[in-house]
C-alpha positions as CSV (number, residue, x, y, z in Angstrom):
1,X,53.9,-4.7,-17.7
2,X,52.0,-4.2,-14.5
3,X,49.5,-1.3,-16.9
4,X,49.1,-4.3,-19.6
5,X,47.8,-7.0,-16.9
6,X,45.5,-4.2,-15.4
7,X,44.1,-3.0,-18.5
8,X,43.4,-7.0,-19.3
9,X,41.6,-7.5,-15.9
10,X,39.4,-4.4,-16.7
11,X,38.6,-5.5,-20.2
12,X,37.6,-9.2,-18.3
13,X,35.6,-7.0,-15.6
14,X,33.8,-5.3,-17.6
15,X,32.7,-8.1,-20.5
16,X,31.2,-10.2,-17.2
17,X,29.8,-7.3,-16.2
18,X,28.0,-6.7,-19.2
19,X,27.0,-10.6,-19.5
20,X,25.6,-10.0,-15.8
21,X,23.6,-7.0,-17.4
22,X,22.2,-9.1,-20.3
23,X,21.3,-12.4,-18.1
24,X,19.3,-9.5,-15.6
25,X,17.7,-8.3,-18.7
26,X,16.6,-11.5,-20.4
27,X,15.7,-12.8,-16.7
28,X,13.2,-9.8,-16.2
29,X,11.6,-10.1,-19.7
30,X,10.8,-13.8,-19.3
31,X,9.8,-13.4,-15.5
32,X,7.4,-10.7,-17.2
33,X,5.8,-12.9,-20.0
34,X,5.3,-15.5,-17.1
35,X,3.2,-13.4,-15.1
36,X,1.6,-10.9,-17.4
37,X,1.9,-13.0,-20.6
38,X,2.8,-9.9,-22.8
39,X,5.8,-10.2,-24.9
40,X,7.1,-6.5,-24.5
41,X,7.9,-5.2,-20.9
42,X,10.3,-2.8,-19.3
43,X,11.2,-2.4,-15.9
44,X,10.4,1.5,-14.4
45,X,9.6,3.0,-11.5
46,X,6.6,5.8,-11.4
47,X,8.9,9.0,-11.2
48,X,8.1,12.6,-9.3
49,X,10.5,15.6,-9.5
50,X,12.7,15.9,-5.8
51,X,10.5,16.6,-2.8
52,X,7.2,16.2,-5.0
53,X,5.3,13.2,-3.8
54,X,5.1,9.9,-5.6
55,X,1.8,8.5,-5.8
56,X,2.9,4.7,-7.0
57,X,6.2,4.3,-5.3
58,X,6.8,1.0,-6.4
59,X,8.3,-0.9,-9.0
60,X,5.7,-1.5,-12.3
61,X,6.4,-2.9,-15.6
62,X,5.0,-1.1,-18.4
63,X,3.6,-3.0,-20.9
64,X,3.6,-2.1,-24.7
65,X,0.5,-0.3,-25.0
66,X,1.3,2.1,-22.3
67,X,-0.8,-0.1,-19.9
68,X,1.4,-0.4,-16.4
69,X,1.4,-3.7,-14.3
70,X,2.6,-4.3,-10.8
71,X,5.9,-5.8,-10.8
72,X,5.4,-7.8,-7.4
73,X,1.1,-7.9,-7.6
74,X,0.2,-8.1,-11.3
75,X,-3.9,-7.6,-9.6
76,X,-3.3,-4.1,-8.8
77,X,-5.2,-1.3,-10.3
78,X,-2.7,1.1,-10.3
79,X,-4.1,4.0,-12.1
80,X,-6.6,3.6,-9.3
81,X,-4.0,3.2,-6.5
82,X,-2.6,6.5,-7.7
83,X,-5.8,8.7,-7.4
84,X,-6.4,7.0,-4.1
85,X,-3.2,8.4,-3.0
86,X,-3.6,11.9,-4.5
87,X,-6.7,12.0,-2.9
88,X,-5.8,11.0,0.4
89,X,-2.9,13.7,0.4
90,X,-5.5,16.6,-0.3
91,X,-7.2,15.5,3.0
92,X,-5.1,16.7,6.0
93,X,-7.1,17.1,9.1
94,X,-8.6,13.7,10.6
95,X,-9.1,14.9,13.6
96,X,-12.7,15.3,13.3
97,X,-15.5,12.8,14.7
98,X,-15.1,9.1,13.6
99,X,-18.2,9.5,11.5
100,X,-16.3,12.5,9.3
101,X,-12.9,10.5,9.7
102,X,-14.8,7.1,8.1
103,X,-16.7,9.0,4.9
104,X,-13.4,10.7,4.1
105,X,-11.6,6.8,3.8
106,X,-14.3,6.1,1.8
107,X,-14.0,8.8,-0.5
108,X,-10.6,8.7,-1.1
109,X,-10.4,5.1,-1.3
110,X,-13.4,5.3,-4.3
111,X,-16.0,3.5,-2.4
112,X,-19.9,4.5,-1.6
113,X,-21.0,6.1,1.4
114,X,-24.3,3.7,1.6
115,X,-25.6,0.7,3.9
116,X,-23.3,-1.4,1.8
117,X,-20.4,-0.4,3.1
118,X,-20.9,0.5,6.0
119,X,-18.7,-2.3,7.9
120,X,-15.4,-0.8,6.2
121,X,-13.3,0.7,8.6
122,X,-16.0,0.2,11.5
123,X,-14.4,-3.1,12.7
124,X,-11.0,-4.5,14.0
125,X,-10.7,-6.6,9.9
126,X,-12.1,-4.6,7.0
127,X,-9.3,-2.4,6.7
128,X,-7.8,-2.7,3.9
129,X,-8.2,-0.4,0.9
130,X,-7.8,-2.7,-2.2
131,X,-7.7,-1.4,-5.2
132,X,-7.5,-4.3,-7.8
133,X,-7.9,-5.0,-11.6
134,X,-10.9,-5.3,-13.4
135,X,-10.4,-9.2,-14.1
136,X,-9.5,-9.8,-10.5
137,X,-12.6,-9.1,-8.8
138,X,-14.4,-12.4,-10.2
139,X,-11.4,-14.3,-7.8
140,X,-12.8,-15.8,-4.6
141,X,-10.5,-17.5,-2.8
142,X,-11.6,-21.1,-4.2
143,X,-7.9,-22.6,-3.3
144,X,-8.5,-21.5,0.2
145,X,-5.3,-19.7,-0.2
146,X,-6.2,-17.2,2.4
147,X,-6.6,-18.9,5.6
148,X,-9.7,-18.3,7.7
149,X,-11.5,-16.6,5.1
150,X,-14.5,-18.9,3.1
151,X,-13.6,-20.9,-0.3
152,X,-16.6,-18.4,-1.3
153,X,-16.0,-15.2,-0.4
154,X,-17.2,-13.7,-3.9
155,X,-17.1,-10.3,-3.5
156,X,-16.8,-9.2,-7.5
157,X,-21.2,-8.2,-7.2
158,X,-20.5,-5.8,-4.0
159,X,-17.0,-4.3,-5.3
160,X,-18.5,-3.2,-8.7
161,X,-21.7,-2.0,-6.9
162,X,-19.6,0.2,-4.2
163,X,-16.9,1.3,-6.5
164,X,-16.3,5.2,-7.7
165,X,-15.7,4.7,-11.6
166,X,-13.8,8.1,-11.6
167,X,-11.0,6.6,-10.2
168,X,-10.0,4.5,-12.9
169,X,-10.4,1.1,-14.2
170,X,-11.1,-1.7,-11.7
171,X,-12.6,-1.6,-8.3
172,X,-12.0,-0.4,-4.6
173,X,-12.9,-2.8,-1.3
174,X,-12.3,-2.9,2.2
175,X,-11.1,-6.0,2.3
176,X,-9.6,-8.4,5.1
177,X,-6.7,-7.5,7.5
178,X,-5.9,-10.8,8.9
179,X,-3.0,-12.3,7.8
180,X,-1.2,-9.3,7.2
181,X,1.6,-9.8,9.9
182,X,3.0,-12.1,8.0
183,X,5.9,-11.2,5.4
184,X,5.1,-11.6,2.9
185,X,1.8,-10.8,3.9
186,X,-1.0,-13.3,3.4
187,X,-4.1,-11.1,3.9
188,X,-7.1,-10.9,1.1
189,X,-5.4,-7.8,-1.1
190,X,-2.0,-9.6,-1.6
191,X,-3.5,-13.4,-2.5
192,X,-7.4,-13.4,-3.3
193,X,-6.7,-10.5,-5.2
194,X,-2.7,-10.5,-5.9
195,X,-3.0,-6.5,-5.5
196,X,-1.3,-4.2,-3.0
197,X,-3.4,-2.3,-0.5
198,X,-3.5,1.5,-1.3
199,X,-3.6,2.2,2.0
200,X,-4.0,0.5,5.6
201,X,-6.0,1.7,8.9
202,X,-4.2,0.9,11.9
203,X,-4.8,1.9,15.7
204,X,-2.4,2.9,17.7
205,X,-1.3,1.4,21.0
206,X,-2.0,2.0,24.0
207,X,-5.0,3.8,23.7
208,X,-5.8,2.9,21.1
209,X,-7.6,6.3,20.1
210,X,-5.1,7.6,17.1
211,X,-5.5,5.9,14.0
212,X,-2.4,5.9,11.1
213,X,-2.6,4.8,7.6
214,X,0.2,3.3,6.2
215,X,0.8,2.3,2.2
216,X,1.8,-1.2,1.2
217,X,5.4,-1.2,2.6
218,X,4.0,-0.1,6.0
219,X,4.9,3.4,6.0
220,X,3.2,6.7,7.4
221,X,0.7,8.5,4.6
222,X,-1.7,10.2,7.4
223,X,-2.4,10.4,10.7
224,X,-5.8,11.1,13.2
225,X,-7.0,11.5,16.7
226,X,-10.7,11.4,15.8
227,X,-13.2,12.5,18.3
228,X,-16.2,10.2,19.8
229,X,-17.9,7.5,19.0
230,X,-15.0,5.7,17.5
231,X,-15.9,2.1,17.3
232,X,-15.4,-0.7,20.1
233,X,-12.4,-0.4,21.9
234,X,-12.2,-3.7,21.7
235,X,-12.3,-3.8,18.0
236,X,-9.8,-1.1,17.7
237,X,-7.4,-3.6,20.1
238,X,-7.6,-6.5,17.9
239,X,-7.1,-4.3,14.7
240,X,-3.8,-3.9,15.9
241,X,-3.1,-7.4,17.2
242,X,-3.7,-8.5,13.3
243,X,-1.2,-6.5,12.2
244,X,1.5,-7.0,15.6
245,X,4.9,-8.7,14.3
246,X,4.9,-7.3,10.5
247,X,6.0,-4.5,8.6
248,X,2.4,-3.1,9.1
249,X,2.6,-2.6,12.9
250,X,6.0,-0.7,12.9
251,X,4.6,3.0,12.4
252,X,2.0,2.2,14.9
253,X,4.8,1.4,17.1
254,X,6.9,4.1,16.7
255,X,4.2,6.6,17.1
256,X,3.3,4.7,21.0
257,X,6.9,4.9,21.8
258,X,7.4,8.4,20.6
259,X,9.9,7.5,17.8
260,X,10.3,8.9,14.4
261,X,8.1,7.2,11.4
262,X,9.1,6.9,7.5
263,X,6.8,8.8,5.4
264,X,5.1,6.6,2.9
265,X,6.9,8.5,-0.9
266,X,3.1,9.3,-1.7
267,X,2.6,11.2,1.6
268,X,3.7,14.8,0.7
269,X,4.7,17.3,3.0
270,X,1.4,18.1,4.5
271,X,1.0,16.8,8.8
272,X,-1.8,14.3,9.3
273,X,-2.2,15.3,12.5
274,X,-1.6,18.4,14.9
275,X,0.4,15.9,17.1
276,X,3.1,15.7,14.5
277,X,5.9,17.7,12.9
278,X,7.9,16.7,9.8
279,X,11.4,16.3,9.5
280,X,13.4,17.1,6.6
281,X,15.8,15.2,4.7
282,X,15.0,11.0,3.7
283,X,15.8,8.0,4.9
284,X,16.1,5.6,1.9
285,X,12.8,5.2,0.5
286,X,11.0,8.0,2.7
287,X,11.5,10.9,4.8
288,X,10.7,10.8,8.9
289,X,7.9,12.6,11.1
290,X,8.9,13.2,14.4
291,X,5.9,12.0,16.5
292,X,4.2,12.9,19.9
293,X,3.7,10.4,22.5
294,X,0.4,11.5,24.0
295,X,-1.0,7.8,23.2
């Protein structure tokens, strides 16, 4: 008797179960028509054999005709994302002068070396590395959405005028920092532009003379200590103090106090800096780097 009432609570187990499976289903589908307005969607993850880096590690639908979307920011160009990534990981040593250090950023983030960029990365805000869709760009922040940036801050002329085509569809721009301690954040790339940031420049405290990079969930993908004339110290404090309270401030942390980082999925094996040596074995979503604390 006591077999025959557990095989019934199995069989009732498993029949919610599956009715738990089908409700997720149908849930994701329609939360994908809401956003994308395709009718055809499935939920994947961009995939890399063990230990092999993942240049989009995060979650994308992929649409019918093989075109992949952002699950969480639909405005991401994420063919472009990826080559940003693979393009930061062939770069390892950015401890060079700041100039070297800056036109490196700009090339692996697909943007022009010219007059017209020159601002990227050169003060405490335009640190962002965007990389958004092609029928983002014209988005301006009209609902004043992103606060204490202007109702018309058009940048669609400048982004297709700066971008690297070989990259991939869409566009590349430094874009705004501010607002980015928030969770989630509320900085330019994740409203204006509803994309993720392929990368993030951050200085690190107390100095304020190393420099990380961190991906769009605020983990490690390189490292410098760049040699003279970085830009003010002042600038390089408040770059920090944007970021202070949010997900985007904890490697920068760590690093100050000595502690171990995550490595951003995309990172690869190779250091960032002579300061640091990896660690092997993961941690969830990333592996750690031991880190030196000669800040």
């Amino acid at each position: 008797h006591i077999s025959y009432v557990l095989q019934i609570v199995r069989g009732i187990c498993a029949s919610r179960m599956k009715r738990l499976v089908r409700c997720s289903r149908h849930y994701r589908a329609w939360n994908a028509q809401t956003w994308l307005g395709h009718g055809d969607h499935r939920l994947c993850f961009s995939s890399a054999a063990e230990g092999a880096p993942n240049d989009y590690p995060f979650p994308l639908f992929e649409v019918k005709d093989g075109v992949e979307v952002d699950l969480h920011y639909p405005g991401t160009a994420v063919q472009r994302l990826r080559t940003v990534m693979q393009r930061l990981r062939a770069i390892e040593n950015w401890n060079v002068p700041w100039p070297e250090v800056r036109r490196r950023l700009l090339f692996a983030g697909g943007l022009r070396d010219e007059p017209f960029t020159e601002h990227a990365f050169n003060d405490h805000n335009h640190c962002d590395l965007t990389t958004m869709a092609c029928d983002m760009m014209e988005h301006s922040n009209t609902d004043g959405a992103v606060t204490g940036i202007s109702r018309r801050n058009d940048l669609a002329a400048a982004i297709r005028r700066a971008s690297l085509p070989e990259l991939g569809a869409g566009g590349s721009w430094s874009t705004c920092t501010d607002g980015a301690h928030l969770i989630p954040p509320s900085d330019v790339a994740h409203v204006q532009f509803r994309s993720r940031v392929a990368f993030k420049l951050v200085w690190v405290p107390p100095h304020f003379d190393t420099f990380v990079l961190v991906d769009d969930e605020g983990r490690e993908l390189r490292r410098g200590r760049p040699a003279p004339q970085l830009p003010r110290g002042d600038l390089r404090r408040f770059n920090f103090e944007l970021v202070r309270g949010g997900k985007y401030a904890v490697a920068a942390e760590a690093i100050a106090s000595g502690k171990l980082t995550e490595l951003s999925p995309a990172a690869g094996t190779a250091s960032g800096s002579s300061s640091s040596s990896s660690i092997s074995g993961s941690s969830g979503s990333g592996a750690r780097r031991r880190t030196s604390n000669r800040n």
